[in-house]
MITI-276442 format. One record per residue (C-alpha): x, y, z; residue number from 1; chain. Coordinates in Angstrom, 3 decimals, m for minus. Layout:
MITI-276442
+----------+----------+----------+-----+---+
!       px !       py !       pz !   k ! c !
+----------+----------+----------+-----+---+
!        X !        Y !        Z ! NUM ! A !
...
+----------+----------+----------+-----+---+
END
This chain:
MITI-276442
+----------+----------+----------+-----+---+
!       px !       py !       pz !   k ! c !
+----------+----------+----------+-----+---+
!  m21.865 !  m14.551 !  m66.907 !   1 ! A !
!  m23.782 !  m13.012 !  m63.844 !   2 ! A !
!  m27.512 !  m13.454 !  m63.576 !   3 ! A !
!  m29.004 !  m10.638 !  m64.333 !   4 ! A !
!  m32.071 !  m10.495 !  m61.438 !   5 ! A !
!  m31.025 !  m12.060 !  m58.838 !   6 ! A !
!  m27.439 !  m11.893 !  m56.460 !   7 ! A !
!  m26.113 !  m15.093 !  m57.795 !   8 ! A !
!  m23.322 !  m15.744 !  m60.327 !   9 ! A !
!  m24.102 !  m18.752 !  m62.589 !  10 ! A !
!  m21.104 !  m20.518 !  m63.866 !  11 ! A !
!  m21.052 !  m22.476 !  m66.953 !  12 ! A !
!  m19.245 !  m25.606 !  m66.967 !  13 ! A !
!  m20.205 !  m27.228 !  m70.352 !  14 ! A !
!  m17.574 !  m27.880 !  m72.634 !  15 ! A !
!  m17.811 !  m29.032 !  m76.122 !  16 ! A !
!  m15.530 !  m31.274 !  m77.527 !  17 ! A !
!  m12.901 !  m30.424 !  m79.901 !  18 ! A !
!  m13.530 !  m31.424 !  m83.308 !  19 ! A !
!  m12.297 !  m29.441 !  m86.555 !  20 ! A !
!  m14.994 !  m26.858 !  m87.919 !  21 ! A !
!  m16.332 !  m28.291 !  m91.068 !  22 ! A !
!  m15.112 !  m31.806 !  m90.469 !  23 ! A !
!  m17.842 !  m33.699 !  m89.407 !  24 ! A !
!  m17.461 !  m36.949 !  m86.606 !  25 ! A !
!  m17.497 !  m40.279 !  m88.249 !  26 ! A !
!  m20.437 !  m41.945 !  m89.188 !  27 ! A !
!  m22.899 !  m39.189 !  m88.905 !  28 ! A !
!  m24.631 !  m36.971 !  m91.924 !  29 ! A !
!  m22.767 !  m34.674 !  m93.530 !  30 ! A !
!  m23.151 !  m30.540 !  m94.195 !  31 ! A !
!  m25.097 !  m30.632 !  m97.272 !  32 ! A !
!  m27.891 !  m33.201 !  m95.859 !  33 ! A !
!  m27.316 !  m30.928 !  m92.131 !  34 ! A !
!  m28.288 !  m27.938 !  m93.973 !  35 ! A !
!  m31.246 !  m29.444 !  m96.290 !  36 ! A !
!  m32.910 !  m30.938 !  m93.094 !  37 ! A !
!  m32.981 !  m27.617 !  m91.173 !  38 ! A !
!  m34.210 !  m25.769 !  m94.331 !  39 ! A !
!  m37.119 !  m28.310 !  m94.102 !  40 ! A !
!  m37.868 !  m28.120 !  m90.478 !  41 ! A !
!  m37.500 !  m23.943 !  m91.430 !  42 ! A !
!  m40.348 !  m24.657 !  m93.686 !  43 ! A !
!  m42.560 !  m26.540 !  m91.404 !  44 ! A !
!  m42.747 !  m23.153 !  m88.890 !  45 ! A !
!  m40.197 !  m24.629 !  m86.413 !  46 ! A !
!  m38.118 !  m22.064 !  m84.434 !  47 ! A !
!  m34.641 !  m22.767 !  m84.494 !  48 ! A !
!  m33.976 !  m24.264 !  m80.920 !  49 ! A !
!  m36.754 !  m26.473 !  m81.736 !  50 ! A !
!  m34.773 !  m27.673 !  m85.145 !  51 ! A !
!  m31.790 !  m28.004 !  m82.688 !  52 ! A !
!  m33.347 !  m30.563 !  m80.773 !  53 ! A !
!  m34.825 !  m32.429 !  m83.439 !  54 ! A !
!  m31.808 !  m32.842 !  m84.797 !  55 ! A !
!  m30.066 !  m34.107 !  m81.740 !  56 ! A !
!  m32.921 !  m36.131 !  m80.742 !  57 ! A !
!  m33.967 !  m37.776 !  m84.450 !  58 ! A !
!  m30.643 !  m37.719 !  m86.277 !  59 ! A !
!  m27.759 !  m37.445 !  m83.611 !  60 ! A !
!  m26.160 !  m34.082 !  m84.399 !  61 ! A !
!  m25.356 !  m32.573 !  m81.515 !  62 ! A !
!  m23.722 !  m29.193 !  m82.836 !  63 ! A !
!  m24.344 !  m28.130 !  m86.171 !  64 ! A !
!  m21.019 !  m25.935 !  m86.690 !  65 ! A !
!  m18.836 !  m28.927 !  m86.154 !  66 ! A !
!  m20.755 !  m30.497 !  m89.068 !  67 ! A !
!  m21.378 !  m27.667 !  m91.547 !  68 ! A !
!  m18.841 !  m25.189 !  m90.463 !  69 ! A !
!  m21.751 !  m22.255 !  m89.591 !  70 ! A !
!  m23.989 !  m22.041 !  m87.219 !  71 ! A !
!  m27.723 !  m22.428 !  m87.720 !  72 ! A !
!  m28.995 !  m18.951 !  m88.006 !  73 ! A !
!  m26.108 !  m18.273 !  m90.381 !  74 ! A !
!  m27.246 !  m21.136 !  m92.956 !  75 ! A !
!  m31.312 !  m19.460 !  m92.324 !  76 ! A !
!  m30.140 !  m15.959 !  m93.279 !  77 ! A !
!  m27.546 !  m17.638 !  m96.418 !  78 ! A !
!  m30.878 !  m19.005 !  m97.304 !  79 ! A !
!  m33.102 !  m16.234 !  m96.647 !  80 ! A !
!  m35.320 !  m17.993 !  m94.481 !  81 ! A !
!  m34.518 !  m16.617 !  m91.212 !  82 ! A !
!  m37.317 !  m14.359 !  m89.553 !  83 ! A !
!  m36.813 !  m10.432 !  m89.261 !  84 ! A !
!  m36.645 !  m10.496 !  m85.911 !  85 ! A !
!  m33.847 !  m12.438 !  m84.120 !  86 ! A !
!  m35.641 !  m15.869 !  m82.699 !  87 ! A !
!  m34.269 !  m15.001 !  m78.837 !  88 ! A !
!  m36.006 !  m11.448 !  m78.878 !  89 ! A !
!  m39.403 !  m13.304 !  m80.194 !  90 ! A !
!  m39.300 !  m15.822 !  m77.342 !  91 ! A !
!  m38.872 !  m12.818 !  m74.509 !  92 ! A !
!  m41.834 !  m10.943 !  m76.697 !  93 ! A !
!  m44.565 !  m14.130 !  m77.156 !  94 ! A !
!  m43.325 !  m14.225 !  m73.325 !  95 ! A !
!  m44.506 !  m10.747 !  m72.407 !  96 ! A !
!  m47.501 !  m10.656 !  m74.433 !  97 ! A !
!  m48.894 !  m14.151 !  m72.939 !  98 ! A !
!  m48.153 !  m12.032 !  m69.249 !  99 ! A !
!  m50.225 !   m8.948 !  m70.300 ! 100 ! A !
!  m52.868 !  m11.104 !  m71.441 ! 101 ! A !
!  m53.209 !  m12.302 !  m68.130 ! 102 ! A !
!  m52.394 !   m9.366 !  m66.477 ! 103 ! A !
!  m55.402 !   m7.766 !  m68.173 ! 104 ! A !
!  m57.668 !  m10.863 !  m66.520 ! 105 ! A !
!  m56.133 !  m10.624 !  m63.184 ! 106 ! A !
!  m54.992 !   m6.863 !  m62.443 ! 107 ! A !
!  m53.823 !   m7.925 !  m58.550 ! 108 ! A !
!  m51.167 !  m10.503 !  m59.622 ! 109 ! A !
!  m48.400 !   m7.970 !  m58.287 ! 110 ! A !
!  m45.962 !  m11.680 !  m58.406 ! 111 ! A !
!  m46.664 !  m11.352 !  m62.621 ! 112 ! A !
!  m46.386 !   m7.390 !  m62.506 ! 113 ! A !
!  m42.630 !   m7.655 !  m61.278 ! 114 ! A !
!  m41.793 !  m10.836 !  m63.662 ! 115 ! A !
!  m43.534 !   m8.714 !  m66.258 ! 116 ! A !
!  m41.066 !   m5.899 !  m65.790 ! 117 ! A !
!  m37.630 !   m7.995 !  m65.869 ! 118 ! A !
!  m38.777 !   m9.697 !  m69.116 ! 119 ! A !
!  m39.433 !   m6.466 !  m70.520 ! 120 ! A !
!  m36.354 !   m4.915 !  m69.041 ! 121 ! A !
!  m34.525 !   m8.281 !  m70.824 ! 122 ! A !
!  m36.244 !   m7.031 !  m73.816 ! 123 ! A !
!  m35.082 !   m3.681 !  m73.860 ! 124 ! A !
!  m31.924 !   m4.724 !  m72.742 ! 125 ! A !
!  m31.666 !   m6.813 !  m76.041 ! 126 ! A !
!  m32.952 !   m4.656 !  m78.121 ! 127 ! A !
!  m30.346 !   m2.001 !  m77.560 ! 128 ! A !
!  m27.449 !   m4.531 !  m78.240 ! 129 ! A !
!  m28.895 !   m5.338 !  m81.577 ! 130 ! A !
!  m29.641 !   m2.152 !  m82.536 ! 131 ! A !
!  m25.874 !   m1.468 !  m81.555 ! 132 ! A !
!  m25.103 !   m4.403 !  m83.711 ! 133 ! A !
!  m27.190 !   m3.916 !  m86.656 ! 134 ! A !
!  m29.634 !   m6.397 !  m86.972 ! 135 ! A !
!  m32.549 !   m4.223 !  m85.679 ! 136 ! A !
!  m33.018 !   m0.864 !  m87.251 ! 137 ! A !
!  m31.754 !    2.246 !  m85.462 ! 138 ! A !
!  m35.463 !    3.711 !  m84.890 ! 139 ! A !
!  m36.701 !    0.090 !  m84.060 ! 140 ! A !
!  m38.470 !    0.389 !  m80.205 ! 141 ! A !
!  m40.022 !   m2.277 !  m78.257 ! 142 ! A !
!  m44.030 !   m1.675 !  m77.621 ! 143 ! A !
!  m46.444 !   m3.932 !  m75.897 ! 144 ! A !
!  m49.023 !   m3.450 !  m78.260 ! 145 ! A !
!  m47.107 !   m3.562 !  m81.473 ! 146 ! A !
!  m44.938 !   m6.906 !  m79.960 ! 147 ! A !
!  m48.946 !   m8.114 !  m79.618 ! 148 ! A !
!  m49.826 !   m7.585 !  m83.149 ! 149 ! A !
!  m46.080 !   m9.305 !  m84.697 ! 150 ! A !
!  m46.470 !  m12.617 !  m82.397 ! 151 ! A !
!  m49.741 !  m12.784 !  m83.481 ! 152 ! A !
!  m48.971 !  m12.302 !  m87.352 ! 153 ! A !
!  m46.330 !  m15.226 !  m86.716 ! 154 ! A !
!  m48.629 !  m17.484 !  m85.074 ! 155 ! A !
+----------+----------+----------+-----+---+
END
């Protein structure tokens, strides 16, 4: 996929290996016990790239599909414990309300003002793919303050 602000075209070359979905590698834990842990870390107020690496790091899963047979956001929403919004929209928002903040202390930083306006462009950008998908409602619009008050109410 093509960057999106800049002229280059980043290629990805990682691969995973091939392993059945649902049959998980030798020796490791299975679905169930997969599925428990991340309901824990869920429970504890970790996002889900964050239970991602803990569970590569602590228990050696590396992809949680190959084990369970869904990915991670699917077993959150089977368990209604995923947020309302989706986790990579919150990231770009707690990202753009952290640079207004700081615009708002230092109104010269034109270097911020531009990084400001492709992570809100990303967020817009996202925002009309989900609304196209469904996940966000039809009327839902992205608004400085309002992303201020949600991030805030998760934190």
């Amino acid at each position: 996929m093509a960057r999106m602000h800049s002229k280059k075209k980043g290629k990805s070359k990682s691969r995973k290996p091939v392993v059945e979905l649902g049959r998980a590698p030798e020796g490791k834990m299975s679905g169930p016990e997969i599925e428990k842990l991340i309901l824990e870390y869920t429970k504890q107020g970790l996002p889900p790239a964050m239970i991602g690496e803990k569970l590569k790091r602590e228990h050696g899963v590396m992809y949680v599909r190959q084990h369970t047979g869904k990915r991670m956001l699917e077993i959150l929403k089977t368990h209604k414990a995923a947020g309302a919004l989706p986790p990579d929209l919150m990231d770009l928002m707690k990202k753009a309300v952290g640079m207004h903040a700081h615009l708002d202390a230092n109104k010269q930083d034109k270097h911020n003002q531009l990084r400001l306006r492709r992570v809100e462009s990303k967020i817009w950008r996202l925002t009309k793919y989900y609304v196209r998908e469904g996940v966000l409602p039809s009327d839902w619009k992205y608004d400085p303050k309002q992303a201020e008050l949600i991030i805030k109410g998760k934190a």
